[in-house]
N, C-alpha and C positions, 0 to 999 in steps of 0.2 A: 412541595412537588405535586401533589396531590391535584392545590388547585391550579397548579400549570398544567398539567393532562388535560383538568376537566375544559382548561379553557383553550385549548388547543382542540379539542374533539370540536367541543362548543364552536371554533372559528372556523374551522374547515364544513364543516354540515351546512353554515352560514352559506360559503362562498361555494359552493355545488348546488345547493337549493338556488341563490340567487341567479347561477348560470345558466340552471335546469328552467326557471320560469322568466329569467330576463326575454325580453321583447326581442326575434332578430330581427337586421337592418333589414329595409326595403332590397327588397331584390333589383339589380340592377335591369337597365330598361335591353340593353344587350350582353348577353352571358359569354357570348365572346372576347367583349371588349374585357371583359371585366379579368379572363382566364389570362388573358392577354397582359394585362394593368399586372396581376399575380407574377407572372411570371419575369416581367421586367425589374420588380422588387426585389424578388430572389436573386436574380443573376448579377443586381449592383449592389450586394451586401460583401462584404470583403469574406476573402477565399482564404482556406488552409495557406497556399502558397505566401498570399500578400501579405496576410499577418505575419507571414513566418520573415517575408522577405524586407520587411518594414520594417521589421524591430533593430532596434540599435541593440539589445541585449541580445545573446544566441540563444536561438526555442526551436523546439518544434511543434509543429499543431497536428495535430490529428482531427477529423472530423467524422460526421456518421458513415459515409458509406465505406472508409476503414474500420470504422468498430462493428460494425454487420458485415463484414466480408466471411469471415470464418463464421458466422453463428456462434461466439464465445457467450458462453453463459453468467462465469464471471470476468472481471474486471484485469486479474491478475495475466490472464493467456492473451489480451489482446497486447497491453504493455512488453512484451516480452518478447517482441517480432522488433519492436524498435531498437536503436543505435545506442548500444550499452546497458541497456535493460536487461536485469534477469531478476529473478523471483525464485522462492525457495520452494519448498514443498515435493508433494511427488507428482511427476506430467500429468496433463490433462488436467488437474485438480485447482489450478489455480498456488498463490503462495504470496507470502511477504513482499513487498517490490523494493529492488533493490538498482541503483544507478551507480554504474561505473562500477558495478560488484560488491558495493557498500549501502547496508543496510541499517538495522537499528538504531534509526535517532538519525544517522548522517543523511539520510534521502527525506525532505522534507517535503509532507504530502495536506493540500487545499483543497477543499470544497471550495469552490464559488468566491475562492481568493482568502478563503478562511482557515484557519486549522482546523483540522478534521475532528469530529469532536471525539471524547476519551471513551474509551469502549467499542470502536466502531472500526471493524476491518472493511478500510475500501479497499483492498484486494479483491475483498467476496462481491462487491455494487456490482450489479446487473449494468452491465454496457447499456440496455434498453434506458436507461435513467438518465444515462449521460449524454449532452447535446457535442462536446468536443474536449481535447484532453489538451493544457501548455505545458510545453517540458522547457523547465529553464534550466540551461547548463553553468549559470552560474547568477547570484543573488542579484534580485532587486531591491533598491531601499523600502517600498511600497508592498513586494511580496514577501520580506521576512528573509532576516539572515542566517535561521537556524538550518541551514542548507549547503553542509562541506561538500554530498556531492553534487546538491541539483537541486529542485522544486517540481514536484508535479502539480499541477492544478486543473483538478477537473469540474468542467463545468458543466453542471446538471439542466437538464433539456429544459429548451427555450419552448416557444407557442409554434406549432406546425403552418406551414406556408401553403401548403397545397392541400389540405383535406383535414377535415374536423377530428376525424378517429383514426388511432392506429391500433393494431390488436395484434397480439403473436403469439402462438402454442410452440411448445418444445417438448419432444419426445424421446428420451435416451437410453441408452443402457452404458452403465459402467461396469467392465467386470460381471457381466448379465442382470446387474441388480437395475430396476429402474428408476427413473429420473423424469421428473416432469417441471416446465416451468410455463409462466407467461406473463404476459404484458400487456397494458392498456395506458395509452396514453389521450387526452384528450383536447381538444383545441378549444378555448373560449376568446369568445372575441364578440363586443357589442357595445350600443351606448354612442352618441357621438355623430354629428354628419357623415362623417368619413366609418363609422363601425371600429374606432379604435383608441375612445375612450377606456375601455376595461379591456386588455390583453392580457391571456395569461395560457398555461398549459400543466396540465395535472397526471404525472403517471405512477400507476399501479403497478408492483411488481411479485411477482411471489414464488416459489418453488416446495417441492419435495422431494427429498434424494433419500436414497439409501446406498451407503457404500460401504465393504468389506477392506480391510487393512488386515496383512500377516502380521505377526510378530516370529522374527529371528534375531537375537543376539547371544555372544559369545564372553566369556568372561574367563581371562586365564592371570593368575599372579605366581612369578617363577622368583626364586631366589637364585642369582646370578654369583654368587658367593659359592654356592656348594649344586646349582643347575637341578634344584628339585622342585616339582611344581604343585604349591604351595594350596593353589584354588585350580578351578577348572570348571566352569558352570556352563550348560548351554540353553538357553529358555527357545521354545518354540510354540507358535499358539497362531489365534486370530481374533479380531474383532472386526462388531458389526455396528453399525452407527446408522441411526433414522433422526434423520433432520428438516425439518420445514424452517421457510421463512416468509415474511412479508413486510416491503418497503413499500415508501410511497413518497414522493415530494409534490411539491406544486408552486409556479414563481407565477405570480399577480402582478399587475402593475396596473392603478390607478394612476390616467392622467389629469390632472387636477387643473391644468392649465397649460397654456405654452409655456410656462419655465417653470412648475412642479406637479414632480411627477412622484406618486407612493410606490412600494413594490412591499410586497408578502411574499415571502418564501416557509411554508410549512416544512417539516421533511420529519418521520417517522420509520424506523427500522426493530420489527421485531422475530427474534426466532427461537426455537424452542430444538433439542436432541436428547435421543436417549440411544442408550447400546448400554452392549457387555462386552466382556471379553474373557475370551479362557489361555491362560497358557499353564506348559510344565516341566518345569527344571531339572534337567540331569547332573549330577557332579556333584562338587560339596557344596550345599545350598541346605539353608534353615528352612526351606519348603522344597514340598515337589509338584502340587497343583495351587494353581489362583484361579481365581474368579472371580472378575469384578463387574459391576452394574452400574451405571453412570446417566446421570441427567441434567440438562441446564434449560434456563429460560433466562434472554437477553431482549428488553426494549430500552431503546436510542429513540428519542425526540428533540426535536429541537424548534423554534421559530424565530426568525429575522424578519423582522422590520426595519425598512431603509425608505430615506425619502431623499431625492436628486433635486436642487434650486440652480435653477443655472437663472441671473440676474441680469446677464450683459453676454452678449456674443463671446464664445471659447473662455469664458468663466463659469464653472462647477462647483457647490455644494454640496456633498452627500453626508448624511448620517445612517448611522445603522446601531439598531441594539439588537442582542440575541439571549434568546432563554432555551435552554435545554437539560437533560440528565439523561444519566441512564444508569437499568439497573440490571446489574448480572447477578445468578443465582444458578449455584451447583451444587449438588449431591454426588456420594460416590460411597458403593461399597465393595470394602475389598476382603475376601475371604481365601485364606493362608492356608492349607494342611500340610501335613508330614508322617506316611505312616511307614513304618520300617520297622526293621527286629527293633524290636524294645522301646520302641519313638510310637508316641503317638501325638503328635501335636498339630494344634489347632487356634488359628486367630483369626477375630476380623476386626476391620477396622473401618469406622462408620467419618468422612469427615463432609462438612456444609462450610461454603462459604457464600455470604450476600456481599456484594461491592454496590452502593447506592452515591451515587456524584449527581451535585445539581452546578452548574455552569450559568454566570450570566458575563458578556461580552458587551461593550459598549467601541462607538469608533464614529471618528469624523477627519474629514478629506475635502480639502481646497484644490482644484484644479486651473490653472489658467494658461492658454495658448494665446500668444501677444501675436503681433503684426511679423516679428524679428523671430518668427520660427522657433520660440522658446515654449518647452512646457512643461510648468512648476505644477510640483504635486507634493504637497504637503499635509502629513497628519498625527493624528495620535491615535492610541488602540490600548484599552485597559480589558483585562480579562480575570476575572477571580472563579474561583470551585472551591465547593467543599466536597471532604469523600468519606466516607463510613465503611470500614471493612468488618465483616464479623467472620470471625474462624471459630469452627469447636470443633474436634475430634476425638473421637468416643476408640476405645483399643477394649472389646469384649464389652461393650456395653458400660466401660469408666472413662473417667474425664483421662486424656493423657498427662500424667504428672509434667514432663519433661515440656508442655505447651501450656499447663496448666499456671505456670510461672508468667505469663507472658502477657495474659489476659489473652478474653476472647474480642475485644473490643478494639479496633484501630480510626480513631481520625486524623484527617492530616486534610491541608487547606491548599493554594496553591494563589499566588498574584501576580498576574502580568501586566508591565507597562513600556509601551514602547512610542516612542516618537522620532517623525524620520523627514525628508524633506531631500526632492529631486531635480533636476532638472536633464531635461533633453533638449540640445539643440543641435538643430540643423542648417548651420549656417550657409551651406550650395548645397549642390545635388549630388552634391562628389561624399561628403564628410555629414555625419551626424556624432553629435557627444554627447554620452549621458554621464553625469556626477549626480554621486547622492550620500548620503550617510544616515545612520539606524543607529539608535539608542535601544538599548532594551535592559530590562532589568527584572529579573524572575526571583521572587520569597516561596518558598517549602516551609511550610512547618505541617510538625505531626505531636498529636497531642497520646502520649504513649500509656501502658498502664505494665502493671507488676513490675518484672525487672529493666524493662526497657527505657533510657532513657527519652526524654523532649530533643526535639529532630528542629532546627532553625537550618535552612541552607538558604544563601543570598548570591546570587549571580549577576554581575552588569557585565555586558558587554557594547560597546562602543564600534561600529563598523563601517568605514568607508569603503564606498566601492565608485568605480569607473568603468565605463563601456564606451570603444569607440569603433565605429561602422566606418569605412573608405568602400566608395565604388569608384575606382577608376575610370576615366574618362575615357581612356582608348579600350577597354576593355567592357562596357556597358551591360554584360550578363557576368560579371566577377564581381563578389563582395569579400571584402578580408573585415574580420571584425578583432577586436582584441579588448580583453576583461581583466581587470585586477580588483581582485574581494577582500576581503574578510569576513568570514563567515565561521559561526560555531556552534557547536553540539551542550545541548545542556542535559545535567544526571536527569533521571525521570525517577517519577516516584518510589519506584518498586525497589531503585540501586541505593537511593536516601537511607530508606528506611533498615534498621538492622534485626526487624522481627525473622526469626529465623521459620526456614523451611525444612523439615527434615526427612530425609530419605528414607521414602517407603521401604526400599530392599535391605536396607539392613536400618532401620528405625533406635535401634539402640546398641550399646555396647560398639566395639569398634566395626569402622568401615573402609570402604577404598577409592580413594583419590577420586577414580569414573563413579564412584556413587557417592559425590561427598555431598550433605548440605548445603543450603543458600543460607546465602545473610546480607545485609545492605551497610553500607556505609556513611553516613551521614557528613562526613568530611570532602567529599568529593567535590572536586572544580570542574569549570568545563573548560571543554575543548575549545580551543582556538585554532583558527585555520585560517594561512594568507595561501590565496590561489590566484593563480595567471591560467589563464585558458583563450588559446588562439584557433581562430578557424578561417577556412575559405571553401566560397561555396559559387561554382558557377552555372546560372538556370539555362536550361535548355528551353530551345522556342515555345515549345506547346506546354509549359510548367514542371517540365522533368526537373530531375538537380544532381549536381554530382558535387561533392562535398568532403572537407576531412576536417579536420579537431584533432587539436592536443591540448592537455591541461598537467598541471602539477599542482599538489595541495602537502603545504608543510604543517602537521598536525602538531600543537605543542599540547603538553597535561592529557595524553591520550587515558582514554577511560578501556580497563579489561579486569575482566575478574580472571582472579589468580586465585588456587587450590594451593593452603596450609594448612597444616595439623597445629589444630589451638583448642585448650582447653575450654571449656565453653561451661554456661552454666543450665544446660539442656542437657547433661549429663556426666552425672555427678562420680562415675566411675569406670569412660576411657577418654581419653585425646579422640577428638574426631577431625575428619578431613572437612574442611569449611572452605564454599567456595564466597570471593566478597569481590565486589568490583573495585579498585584500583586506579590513581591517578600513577601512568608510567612517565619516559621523560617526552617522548613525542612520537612521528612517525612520518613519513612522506611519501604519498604514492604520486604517480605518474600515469600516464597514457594517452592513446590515441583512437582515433574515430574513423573510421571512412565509409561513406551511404552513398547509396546509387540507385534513385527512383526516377524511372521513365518507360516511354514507350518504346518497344522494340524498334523501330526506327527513326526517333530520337538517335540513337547510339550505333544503328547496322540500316545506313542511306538503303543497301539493295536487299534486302530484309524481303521475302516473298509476302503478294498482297494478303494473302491469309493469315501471316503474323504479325501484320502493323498493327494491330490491337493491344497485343499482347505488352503487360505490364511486367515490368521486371523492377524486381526488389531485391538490392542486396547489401549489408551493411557486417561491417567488420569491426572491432574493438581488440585493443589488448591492451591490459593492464599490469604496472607493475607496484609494489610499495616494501618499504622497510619500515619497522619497529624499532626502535631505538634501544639501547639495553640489552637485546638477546640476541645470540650469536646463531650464526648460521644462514645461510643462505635464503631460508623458508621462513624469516623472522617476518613473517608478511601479516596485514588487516587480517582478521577473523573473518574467513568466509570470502574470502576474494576470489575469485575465479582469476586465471590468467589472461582472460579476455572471453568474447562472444562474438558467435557469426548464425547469422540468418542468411538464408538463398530462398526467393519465392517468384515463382510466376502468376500471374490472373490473365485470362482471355477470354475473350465477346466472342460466341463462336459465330462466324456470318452465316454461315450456311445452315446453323438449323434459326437463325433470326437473333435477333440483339439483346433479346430475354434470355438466352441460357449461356453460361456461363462456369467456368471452372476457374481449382487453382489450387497451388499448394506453396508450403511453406515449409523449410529443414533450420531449425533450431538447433546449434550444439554449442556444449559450454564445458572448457575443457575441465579434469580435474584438479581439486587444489589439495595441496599438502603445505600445513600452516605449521609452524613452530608457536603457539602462544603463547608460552613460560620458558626456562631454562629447562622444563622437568615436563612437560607436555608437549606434544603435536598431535594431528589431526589431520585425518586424511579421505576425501570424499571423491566417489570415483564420476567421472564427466557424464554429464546430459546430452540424452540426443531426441528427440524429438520431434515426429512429423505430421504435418496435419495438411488433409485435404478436404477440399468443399465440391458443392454442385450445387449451382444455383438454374432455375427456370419458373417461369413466368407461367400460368395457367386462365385463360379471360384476358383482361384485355388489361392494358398498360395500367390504368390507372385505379380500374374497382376492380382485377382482378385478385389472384392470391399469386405471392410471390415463395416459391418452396426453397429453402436451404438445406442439402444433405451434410451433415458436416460427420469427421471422421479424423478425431485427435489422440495423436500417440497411437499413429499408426502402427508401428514398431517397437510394440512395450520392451522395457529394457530394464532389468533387477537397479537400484541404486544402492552401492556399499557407501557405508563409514567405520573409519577405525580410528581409533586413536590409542597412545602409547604414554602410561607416566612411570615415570622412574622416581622412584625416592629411600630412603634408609628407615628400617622398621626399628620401630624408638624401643622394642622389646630387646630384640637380637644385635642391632645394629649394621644388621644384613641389609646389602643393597641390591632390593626389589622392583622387580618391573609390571605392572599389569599391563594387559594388553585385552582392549575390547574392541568389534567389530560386530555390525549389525548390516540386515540385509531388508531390504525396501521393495518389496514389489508392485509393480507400476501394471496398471491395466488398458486397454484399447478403450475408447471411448466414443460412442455411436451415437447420432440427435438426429431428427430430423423436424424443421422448424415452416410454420407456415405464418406467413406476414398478410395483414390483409390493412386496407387502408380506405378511408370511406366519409 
């Protein structure tokens, strides 16, 4: 790993030194013509719309001047304005991304067409990094099947068209705390008659936050037998958290000739946080203060090298191999007391873990477009990792027995192979078909020490899919498209594995349900998923669209961790609650879509001249699904909202000039109540969320500074969760209900960003 850093530092100081001293092109003999030449190369590069409207599979594109519209700082708040997108966490802050209301493992998320490498939340990517985002609402052979509900694929900024430098400052306040970010992106371009031998573009990204989080939760266990209440804990506190970060990528491309061309793509992500936190316990509780201290440091590297052979007219060769790792590293300590009549007690507890994964990816792709409107695309894609986990935790300065079993040491390896092959054809102008099928086949193994056994898990899956596009002939702005997939969810390392996790709050001797242990399971299948998803979308003249979708996805070996009391050999004197993930017998959700992007009159012909500008965004989701196996109405996906609805306007004001600019956006996501077991449910109360901008122009169009006021979670709003387990106490035989609920407080979030371009 070591020498992949050194030589990754080593290749990028290469390729900025040589940009920094290459020779530029002769200046043209007229500066106009040439502003001119610019600008008709941008205008005939295909558009958000065309992409979107071209494809035989259903997508959506987003491109830059949607991801700068808010001034979003991460990645997670601009996804989350689109058609079925939501994200977890708490407003403003960015969160998990999640499509169709499904998350973990089912929303499958691309860099640059590639799995996103391990360790690396693109939730948190600086939009500034990003040149445009593809949302597939259902599998391509080419894009990867592990996608029940979708595919995102974001792709990381291209070379700038109109100016060598971009640069952005960001100044916030969360909760008063500040926040600071920026960006620098840079254009290389030289070498070559034409000045486009060596293209490329390299952006820098980096920030510093500091943000405060409450802590509120409630802890009550009633025996329903005789109605006396057994616990009753309530913790309240706060924590503070200081985090920096600093990204950077860069995509090269060497043209080596008219039919090969190299490309370099670096990309490095490093950050480092530290905080504390205080809370203190009222009720019966083994503590009545905590204190804990916490720190991490996380760098993600990676590099790709790919080379394009095209031999023959609409014939393509690419390869690509990729090297990267990354390695996370955390501390924490947590300090226990209790003092009372006659109690004086006192713990702390010191735990470190390093995670070090090194990654090397290999791939190759045949493309060819015939005379007869066919285009075959066929490949294969091999991927291996190793990973290194080290755990120790220290209880008063000793090794903990109960972990001490287990070793401190974990490896575990991982191999990918997949091979797939497509074809699109467009036999009239009426009908396009795409067929294709994906093999894939994933190996786990973990190499375990003390009581834990050796981890082998093998997954094939086999996936055909189909996509067919009609544009009617009498209808010439209507497209109907229709998808039939299969596509699946495979366990991830962490469910494999059975190295157990044990709960701080009650750490030994018996516990409860809401506070039980982790553990993994090594027997786990994946998911399988056959989906149908149908859409029609008709474009308005000037690029507007007005659109709906529906999908169903029949889930069979659905994966859930389920809470039971099993003896364990982490402690050797009660039953503890162990929570392990689960193959159930399946599930099936459902839903619908419907988005409406245009101009105000697009849609209202007598719309007054002052509002024809104006952009309207509005898109609507609801979701439904069952669980198989458990009774009840609420037998629903983990975490599924009932649906999402965004309403936004944007408008060019005329009258103070076509530089400033306003616009908002109302996010709400209703709330969900999940049944997850026969003996569980969970219940999280709806998202609302509003966010406005102000944008204006200072100097002149194109060297001056362009300012964005941005103003997210305008109307902070507390976020609950409760949930409820019921079971029989193996002592008494009384049947017990705990009941825990926690409160979330959401803050107003304030930036104001200046862009400059040059």
């Amino acid at each position: 790993m070591s020498r992949f850093l050194f030589s990754l530092a080593l290749l990028c100081a290469s390729a900025l030194s040589v940009a920094q001293t290459a020779p530029k092109p002769p200046a043209p003999a007229a500066s106009a013509a040439a502003n001119k030449l610019d600008r008709v190369e941008v205008s005939g590069g295909p558009t958000a719309n065309s992409r979107r409207r071209n494809s035989t599979a259903s997508k959506i594109v987003i491109e830059r001047e949607d991801l700068d519209r808010y001034g979003d700082t991460v990645l997670g708040d601009v996804l989350r304005r689109l058609p079925g997108v939501t994200i977890g966490g708490r407003p403003g802050r960015g969160g998990d991304i999640r499509m169709r209301g499904l998350g973990a493992g089912f929303t499958q998320i691309l860099v640059d067409g590639e799995r996103a490498p391990a360790g690396f939340a693109v939730e948190d990517l600086p939009p500034d990094q990003v040149e445009r985002i593809e949302i597939y609402r259902a599998p391509t052979a080419e894009t990867g099947a592990r996608a029940i509900a979708g595919t995102i694929n974001i792709i990381l900024r291209e070379p700038l068209q109109k100016s060598d430098h971009e640069l952005r400052f960001t100044l916030g306040r969360d909760r008063g705390e500040p926040q600071a970010d920026f960006s620098w992106t840079r254009n290389l371009k030289w070498g070559g008659p034409n000045a486009d031998e060596f293209v490329g573009a390299m952006s820098v990204n980096g920030g510093l936050h500091r943000r405060f989080n409450n802590i509120d939760s409630h802890n009550r266990v009633v025996d329903t037998d005789t109605g006396e209440v057994l616990n009753e804990t309530v913790q309240q506190g706060s924590s503070v958290g200081n985090s920096s970060n600093l990204n950077g990528n860069a995509r090269l491309r060497w043209k080596f000739s008219d039919t090969l061309s190299f490309n370099l793509a670096p990309f490095f992500a490093l950050s480092q946080n530290e905080g504390h936190s205080q809370n203190n316990a009222v009720g019966f509780t083994r503590f009545r203060d905590v204190h804990s201290e916490f720190d991490g440091r996380m760098h993600n590297l990676r590099l790709n090298l790919s080379a394009s052979y095209r031999p023959a007219v609409g014939e393509t060769w690419d390869f690509r191999i990729g090297r990267g790792g990354f390695k996370n590293t955390s501390n924490s300590q947590r300090h226990e007391s209790l003092k009372d009549v006659g109690i004086d007690y006192q713990r702390v507890q010191d735990d470190r873990n390093v995670t070090d994964e090194d990654q090397t990816s290999l791939g190759a792709k045949w493309s060819l477009k015939t005379a007869k409107e066919h285009q075959w695309v066929t490949g294969l894609e091999h991927e291996q990792s190793q990973r290194t986990q080290v755990r120790r935790t220290l209880i008063d300065g000793l090794e903990s027995p109960a972990l001490q079993k287990f070793g401190d040491t974990l490896g575990s390896s991982s191999q990918r192979f997949a091979g797939y092959t497509q074809d699109e054809w467009s036999p009239s102008k009426i009908w396009s078909v795409y067929a294709g099928i994906r093999y894939e086949r994933i190996e786990t193994r973990s190499d375990a020490a003390g009581l834990l056994p050796d981890t082998r898990n093998v997954s094939q899956v086999t996936s055909p899919l189909f996509h067919l596009l009609w544009k009617p002939e009498a209808f010439p702005k209507d497209q109907v498209r229709l998808s039939l997939t299969r596509s699946y969810r495979s366990p991830n390392l962490n469910d494999l594995i059975a190295r157990p996790t044990i709960n701080t709050t009650y750490p030994t001797g018996p516990n409860l349900p809401t506070y039980a242990d982790r553990a993994g399971n090594p027997d786990l299948r994946p998911e399988l998923a056959t989906g149908v998803d149908l859409s029609l979308e008709h474009w308005l003249p000037t690029g507007g669209i007005v659109s709906g979708s529906a999908f169903v996805r029949d889930i069979k070996s659905l994966i859930r961790s389920r809470i039971d009391l099993e003896t364990v050999p982490w402690d050797s004197t009660s039953q503890r609650w162990v929570s392990r993930p689960r193959n159930l017998e399946g599930a099936r959700t459902m839903g619908v879509e419907f988005e409406v992007k245009a101009r105000l009159d697009e849609v209202w012909e007598e719309a007054p001249p002052e509002w024809q500008l104006l952009l309207l965004r509005f898109n609507v989701a609801v979701f439904d699904s069952k669980v198989k196996g458990i009774p009840g109405s609420n037998a629903r996906l983990d975490q599924q909202p009932r649906g999402s609805l965004n309403f936004g306007l944007d408008h060019r004001w005329k009258a103070l000039g076509q530089n400033f600019g306003s616009g908002f956006n109302f996010n709400y996501v209703p709330g969900t109540r999940v049944q997850q077991t026969e003996n569980l449910r969970r219940e999280e109360t709806s998202r609302r969320q509003l966010d406005a901008y102000l944008s204006w122009a200072s100097g002149s169009v194109r060297d001056g500074i362009n300012w964005r006021l941005s103003l997210a979670n305008l109307l902070p709003r507390d976020a609950q969760a409760t949930s409820e387990a019921t079971y029989v106490d193996p002592l008494t035989s009384h049947n017990l209900v705990t009941d825990t609920w926690s409160r979330n407080t959401t803050f107003r979030v304030i930036s104001l960003r200046a862009d400059m371009r040059f």
